[in-house]
C-alpha positions as CSV (number, residue, x, y, z in Angstrom):
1,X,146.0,100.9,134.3
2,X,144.9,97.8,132.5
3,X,141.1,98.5,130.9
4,X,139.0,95.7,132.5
5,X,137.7,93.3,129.8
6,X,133.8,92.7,129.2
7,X,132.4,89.7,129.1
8,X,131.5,87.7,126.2
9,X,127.6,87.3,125.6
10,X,126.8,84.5,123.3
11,X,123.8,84.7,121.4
12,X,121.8,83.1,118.1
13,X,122.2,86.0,116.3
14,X,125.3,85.1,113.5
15,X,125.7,89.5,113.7
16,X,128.6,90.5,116.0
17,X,127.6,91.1,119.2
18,X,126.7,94.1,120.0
19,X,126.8,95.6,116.0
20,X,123.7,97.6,114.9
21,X,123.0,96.3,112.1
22,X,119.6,96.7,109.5
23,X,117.6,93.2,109.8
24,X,118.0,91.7,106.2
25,X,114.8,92.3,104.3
26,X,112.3,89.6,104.0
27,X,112.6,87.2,100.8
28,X,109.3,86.7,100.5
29,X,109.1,90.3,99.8
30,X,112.0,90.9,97.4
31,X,110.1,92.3,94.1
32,X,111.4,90.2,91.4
33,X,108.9,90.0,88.5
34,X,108.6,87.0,86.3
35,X,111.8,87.1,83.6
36,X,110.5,84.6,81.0
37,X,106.2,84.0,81.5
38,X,104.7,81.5,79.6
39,X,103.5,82.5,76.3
40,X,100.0,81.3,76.6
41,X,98.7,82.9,79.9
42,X,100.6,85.9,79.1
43,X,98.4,86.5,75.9
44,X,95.7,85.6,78.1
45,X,96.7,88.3,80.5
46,X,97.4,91.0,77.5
47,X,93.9,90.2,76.4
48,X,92.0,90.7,80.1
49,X,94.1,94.0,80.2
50,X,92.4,95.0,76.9
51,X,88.7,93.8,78.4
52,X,89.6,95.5,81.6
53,X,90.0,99.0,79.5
54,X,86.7,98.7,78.1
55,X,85.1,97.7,81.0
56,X,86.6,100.0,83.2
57,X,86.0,103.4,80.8
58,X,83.7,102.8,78.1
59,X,81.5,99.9,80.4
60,X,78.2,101.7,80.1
61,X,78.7,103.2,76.4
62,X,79.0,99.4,75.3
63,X,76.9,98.1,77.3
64,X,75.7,95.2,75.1
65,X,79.4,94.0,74.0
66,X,80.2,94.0,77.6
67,X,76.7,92.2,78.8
68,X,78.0,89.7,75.8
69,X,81.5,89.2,77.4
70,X,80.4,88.7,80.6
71,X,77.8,86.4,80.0
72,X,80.3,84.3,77.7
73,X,83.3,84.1,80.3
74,X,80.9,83.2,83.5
75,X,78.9,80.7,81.5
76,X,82.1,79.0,80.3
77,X,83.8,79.2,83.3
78,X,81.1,78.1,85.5
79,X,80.5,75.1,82.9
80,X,84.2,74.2,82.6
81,X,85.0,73.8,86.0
82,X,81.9,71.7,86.0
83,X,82.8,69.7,83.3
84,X,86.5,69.0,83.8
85,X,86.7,69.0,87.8
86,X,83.4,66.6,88.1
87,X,81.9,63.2,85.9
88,X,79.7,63.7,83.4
89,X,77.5,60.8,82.3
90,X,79.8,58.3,84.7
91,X,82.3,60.2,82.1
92,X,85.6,62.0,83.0
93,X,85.8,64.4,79.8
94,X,89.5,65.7,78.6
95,X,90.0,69.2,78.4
96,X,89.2,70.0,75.4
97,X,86.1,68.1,75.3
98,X,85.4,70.4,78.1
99,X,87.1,73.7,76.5
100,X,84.6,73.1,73.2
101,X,80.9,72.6,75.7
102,X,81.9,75.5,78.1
103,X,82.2,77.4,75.0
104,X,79.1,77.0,73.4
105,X,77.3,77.1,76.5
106,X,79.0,80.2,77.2
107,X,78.5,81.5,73.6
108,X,74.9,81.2,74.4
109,X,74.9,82.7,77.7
110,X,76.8,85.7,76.2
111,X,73.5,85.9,73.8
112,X,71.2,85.8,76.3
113,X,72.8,88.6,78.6
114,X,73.4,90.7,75.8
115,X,69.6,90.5,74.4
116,X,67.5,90.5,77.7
117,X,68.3,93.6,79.8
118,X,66.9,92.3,83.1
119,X,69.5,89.2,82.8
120,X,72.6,91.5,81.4
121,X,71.5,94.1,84.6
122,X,71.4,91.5,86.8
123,X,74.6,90.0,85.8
124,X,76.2,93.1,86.4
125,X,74.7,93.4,89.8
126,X,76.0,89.9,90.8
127,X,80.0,90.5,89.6
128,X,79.7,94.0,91.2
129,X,78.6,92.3,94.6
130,X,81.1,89.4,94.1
131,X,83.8,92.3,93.1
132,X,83.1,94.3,96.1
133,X,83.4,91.1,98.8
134,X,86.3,89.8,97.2
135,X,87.7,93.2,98.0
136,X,86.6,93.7,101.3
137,X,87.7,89.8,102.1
138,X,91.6,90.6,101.3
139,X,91.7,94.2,102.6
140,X,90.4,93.1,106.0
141,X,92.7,90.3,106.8
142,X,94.9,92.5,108.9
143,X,92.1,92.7,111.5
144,X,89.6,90.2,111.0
145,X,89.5,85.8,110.5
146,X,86.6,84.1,109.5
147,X,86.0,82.0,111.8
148,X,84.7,79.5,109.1
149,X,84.8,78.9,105.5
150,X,80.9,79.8,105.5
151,X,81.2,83.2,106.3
152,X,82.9,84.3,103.2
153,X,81.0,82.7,101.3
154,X,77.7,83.7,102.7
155,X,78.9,87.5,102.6
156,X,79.8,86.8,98.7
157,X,76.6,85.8,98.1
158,X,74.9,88.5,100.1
159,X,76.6,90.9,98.8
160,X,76.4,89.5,95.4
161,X,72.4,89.6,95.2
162,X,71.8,93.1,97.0
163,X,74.0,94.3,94.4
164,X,71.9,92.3,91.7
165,X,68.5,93.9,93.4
166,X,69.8,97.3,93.2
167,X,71.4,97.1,89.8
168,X,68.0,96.5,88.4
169,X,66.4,99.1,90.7
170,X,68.7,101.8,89.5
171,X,70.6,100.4,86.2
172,X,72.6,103.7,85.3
173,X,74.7,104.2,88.6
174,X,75.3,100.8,89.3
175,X,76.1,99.5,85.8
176,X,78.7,102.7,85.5
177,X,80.0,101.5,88.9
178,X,79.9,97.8,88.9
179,X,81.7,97.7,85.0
180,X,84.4,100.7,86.7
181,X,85.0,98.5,89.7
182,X,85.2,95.2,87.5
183,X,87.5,96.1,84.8
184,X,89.9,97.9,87.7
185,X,89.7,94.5,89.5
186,X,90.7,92.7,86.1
187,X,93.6,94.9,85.3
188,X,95.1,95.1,89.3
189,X,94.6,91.1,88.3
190,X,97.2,91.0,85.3
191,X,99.5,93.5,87.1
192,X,99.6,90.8,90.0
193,X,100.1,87.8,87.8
194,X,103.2,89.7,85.9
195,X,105.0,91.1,89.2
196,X,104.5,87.9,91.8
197,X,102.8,85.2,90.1
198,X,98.9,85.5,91.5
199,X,99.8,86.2,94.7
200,X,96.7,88.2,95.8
201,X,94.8,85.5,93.7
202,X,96.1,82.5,95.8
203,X,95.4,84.7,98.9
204,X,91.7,85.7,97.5
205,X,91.5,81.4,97.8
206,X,93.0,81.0,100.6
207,X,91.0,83.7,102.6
208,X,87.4,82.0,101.3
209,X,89.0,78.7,102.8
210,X,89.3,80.7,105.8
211,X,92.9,79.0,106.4
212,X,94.7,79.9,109.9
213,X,97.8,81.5,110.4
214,X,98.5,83.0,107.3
215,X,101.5,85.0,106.1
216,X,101.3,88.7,106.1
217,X,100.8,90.4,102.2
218,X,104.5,91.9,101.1
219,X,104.0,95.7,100.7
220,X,103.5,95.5,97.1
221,X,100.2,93.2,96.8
222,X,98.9,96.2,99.4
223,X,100.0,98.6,96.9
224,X,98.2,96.6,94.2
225,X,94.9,96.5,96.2
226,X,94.9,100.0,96.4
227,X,95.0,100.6,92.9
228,X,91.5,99.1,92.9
229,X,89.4,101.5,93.9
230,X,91.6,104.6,92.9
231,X,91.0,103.1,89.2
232,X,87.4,102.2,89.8
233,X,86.8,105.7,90.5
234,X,89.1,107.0,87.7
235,X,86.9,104.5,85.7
236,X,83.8,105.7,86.7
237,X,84.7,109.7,86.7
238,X,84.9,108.6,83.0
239,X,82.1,106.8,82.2
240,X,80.2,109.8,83.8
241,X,82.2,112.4,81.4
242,X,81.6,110.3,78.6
243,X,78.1,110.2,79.4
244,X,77.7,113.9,80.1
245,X,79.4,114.9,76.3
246,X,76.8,112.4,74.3
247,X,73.9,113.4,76.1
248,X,74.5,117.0,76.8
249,X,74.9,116.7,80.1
250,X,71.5,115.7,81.2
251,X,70.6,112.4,83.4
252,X,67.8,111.2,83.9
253,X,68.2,108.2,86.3
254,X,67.2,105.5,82.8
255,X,69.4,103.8,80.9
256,X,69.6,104.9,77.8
257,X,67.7,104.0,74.7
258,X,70.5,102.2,72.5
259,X,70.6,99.0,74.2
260,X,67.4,98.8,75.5
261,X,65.7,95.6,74.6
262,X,62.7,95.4,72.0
């Protein structure tokens, strides 16, 4: 007897009908870090890595070279955008016009931070806020959408002066965990430029834009973001060791006399 012949189904699907195959992965997703980087923002990168080290372990034992650095990279970031992205004096200024004032103005701010304690605490406060909202804005976007391009930045700026207040309520902790958090978000930054380009950077933007519809992070910028805090803490379990060796072991809630202010 004659086996009865099924009908043919057609369908969009370019598979044979009917086959099991795996769905092909998605491209967007396909882990292919950068074969030839440019020389310059590489070195850049290589040199943030090298910050990030300091600031992540040795943060509170130089305290005043990293009050200086972070004083000279906000100022002269804050002042180059200004200068290159806006007129000055009815003026538009080149770029290195505006390379050589954010520089000295950040040179200056990097003074000031280093020699005032309540500006370098405060300082510390406000990146360890801004660090702690940028994190919180990219690990929620599974489950949460601003609404409005307000509400990030509000929450950065909340959370960017309570961390200020407390910073210079109680300088110790919070400058062992705001330099531990900030030097881990610096590093998971260079590891993200070198395997897929800024990714979590451009999503960071795109998130404070509060832009619809976004595509979903490829497994790897999650893995990225949660090396974060797992160094943070790594950071900061040896900021506390460090701590523990040079003054036997006892803390006292104060910051300690070397870079106090006269």
């Amino acid at each position: 007897m004659e086996e009865a012949l099924l009908p043919l189904a057609m369908t969009s699907d370019p598979r044979p009908f009917n086959q099991q195959l795996p769905e092909p992965p998605d491209p967007r997703c396909v882990l292919e870090p950068q074969d030839n980087p440019e020389l310059a923002p590489a070195l850049v990168c290589a040199l943030c890595c090298c910050f990030g080290i300091i600031y992540c372990c040795f943060g509170y034992r130089c305290f005043k070279a990293v009050m200086f650095l972070s004083g000279l990279l906000s100022g002269a970031l804050v002042i180059f955008l200004l200068c290159h992205k806006e007129r000055v004096l009815e003026t538009q200024l080149s770029l290195e016009v505006s390379a050589g004032i954010a520089l000295g103005i950040g040179l200056l701010c990097g003074l000031v931070t280093m020699l005032v304690r309540s500006v370098g605490l405060f300082l510390t406060g406000l990146l360890l806020g801004l660090t702690l909202g940028a994190g919180a804005l990219l690990g929620t976007e599974p489950i949460y959408q601003p609404p409005s391009a307000w509400v990030p930045a509000g929450g950065l700026v909340g959370l960017a002066l309570l961390g200020a207040l407390l910073t210079l309520r109680w300088p110790r902790p919070f400058t062992v965990l705001g330099t531990a958090l900030l030097g881990a978000a610096v590093l998971v930054a260079c590891a993200d430029y070198f395997l897929e380009g800024l990714a979590l950077g451009s999503r960071l933007g795109q998130r404070l834009q509060a832009l619809p519809a976004l595509p979903p992070l490829c497994w790897y910028s999650w893995v990225l973001l949660g090396t974060w805090p797992a160094l943070g803490a790594l950071g900061a379990l040896a900021q506390w060791k460090l701590m523990d060796e040079e003054h036997g072991g006892h803390a006292n809630g104060e910051l300690v006399p070397w870079y106090r202010s006269s």
